[in-house]
Residue, then its C-alpha position, 0 to 999 in steps of 0.5 A: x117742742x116734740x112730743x115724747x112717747x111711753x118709755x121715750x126719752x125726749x129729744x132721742x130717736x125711737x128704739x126702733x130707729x136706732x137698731x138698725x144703726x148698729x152693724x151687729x143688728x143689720x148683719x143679722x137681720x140680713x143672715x137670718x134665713x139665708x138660705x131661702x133668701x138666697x133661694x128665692x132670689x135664684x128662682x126670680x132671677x130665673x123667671x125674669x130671664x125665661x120670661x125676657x128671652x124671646x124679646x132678647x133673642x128677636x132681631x129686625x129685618x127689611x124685605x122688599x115686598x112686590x105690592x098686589x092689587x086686589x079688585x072684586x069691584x065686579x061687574x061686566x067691565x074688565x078693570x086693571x091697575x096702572x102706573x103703580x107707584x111704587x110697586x114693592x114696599x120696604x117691610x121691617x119684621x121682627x122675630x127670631x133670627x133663624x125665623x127671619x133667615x128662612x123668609x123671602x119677600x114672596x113670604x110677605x103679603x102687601x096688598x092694595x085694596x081698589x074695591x069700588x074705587x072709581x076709574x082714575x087716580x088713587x092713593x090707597x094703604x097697604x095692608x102687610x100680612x106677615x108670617x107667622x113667628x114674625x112681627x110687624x115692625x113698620x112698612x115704607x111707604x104705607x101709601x101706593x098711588x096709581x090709577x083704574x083703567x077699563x079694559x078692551x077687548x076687540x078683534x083685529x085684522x093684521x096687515x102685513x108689514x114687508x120692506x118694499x122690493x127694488x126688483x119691481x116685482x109685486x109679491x103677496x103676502x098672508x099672516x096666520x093667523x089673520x085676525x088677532x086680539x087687541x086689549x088694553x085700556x080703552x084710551x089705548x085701544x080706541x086710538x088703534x088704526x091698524x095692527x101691522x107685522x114687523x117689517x120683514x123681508x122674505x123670499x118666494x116662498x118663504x114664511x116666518x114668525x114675526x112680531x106685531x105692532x099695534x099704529x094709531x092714524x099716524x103711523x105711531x106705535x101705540x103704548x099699553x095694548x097688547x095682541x093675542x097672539x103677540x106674534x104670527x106667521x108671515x108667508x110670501x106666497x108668490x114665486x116671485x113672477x109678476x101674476x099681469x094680465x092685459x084686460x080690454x075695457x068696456x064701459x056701462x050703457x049710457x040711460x035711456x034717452x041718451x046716445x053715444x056718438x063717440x067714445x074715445x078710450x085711453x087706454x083701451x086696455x089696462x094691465x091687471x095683477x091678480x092672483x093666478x086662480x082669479x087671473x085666468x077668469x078675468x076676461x075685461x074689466x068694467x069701467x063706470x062713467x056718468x054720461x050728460x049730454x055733449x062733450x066731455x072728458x071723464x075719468x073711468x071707474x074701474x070695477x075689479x074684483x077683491x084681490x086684483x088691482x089696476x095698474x093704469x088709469x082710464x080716461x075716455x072722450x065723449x060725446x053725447x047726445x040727447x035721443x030725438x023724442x025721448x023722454x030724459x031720465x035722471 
């Protein structure tokens, strides 16, 4: 049973319902003030559009961004990033075409932050900076991993590196400079034995600028370091003749309390190569032998100058015998 209302016939729908059946009324309900109708529905369509444009007009696009390393970790040791993995990011931007059309990667920043982190591995984000007009739509990967290192300084004194000469001659070589920089990380560095040039080949005479190779003990190149300068100049400084010089012996007086017999040196002389100016001031070379009481073969220590060196070793037969009275000194 439904209920009726004032001037409602029961079972029929309301006046209000069954107008808007009938066509004629809906046509002029529509009609009525057309124009402003039609007016307001411009406007609205206007401001949709101007308000949706720039999100219609943006576009996407990927740039490969080099990762930088950010450090004010601070403190007296020097500390660098190494084995950076990856080292550029995949960055998506989105803005406007002729925006993005005007960017390169060196445009966008992405940085990893190891501020206060410990030496060793890591695995840090990275933060994109983007330009402005632009928008930041992703970044691959968001993670860079690598390691702190400490870094070493220390100086060096180079060797020269020469390919030996067939002809028996004994040339001399010198390198500007003579001492380098070695750095790099202390686990690198600490292993250095020697900085060597390139082997190199040269005439009397000659010079040349040659690369440096930084050996551990066993002759290995060491990875890592670098030298300061990373190169030198090389110089043959002899003219291609032998500086020989045959020098007479002499042996160190026995201690108190004991005397030579005999000393039976082999050779007698010996055949010196030293640099002319230091040559010509040799006049013999002092040999140091330790003396005990009876006979004995002994091999003699050569006493030479820096800069020169013996070609032949020097043996002596002795014999030795104890002062009658006198008391043995150690």
């Amino acid at each position: 049973m439904s209920a009726s209302g004032p001037g409602q016939t029961p079972g029929r729908l309301p006046e209000s319902v069954r107008r808007w059946l009938r066509p004629a009324y809906v046509w002029r309900r529509l009609t009525h003030n057309l124009l402003p109708k039609l007016a307001a529905l411009a406007v609205a369509s206007v401001l949709w559009y101007v308000t949706t444009g720039d999100r219609r007009a943006n576009v996407e696009q990927g740039f490969d961004v080099p990762v930088t390393v950010r450090d004010t970790t601070g403190g007296d040791e020097r500390r660098a990033v190494a084995s950076l993995n990856p080292d550029t990011v995949r960055v998506t931007l989105s803005g406007r075409p002729e925006r993005l059309s005007e960017l390169r990667g060196a445009n966008i920043e992405a940085v990893v932050d190891v501020t206060g982190v410990p030496e060793g591995g890591f695995n840090r984000p990275v933060t994109v900076t983007v330009p402005a007009g632009t928008t930041l739509t992703r970044r691959s990967p968001e993670r860079v991993q690598g390691s702190v290192e400490t870094q070493l300084s220390r100086t060096v004194t180079v060797t020269p590196g020469v390919v030996p000469l067939e002809d028996g001659s004994l040339p001399r070589y010198a390198t500007s400079p003579a001492d380098v920089i070695l750095s790099g990380p202390s686990r690198a560095v600490t292993t250095v034995t020697r900085v060597v040039t390139t082997p190199t080949a040269l005439q009397p005479g000659e010079s040349r600028e040659v690369r440096l190779l930084a050996l551990d003990d066993r002759g290995l190149p060491v990875e890592s370091v670098q030298t300061r300068p990373a190169s030198v100049t090389l110089r043959r400084q002899d003219r291609g003749e032998i500086p020989i010089k045959t020098l007479r012996v002499t042996l160190n007086s026995p201690p108190s309390g004991l005397r030579v017999t005999s000393a039976t040196l082999e050779p007698a002389s010996v055949r010196v190569v030293a640099p002319p100016a230091l040559l010509a001031r040799l006049r013999e070379v002092a040999g140091r032998v330790t003396y005990r009481p009876g006979t004995s073969a002994l091999t003699v220590q050569l006493d030479l100058p820096e800069g020169a060196q013996a070609l032949d070793s020097v043996s002596v037969r002795l014999v030795v015998e104890r002062v009658p009275g006198a008391t043995p000194s150690n």
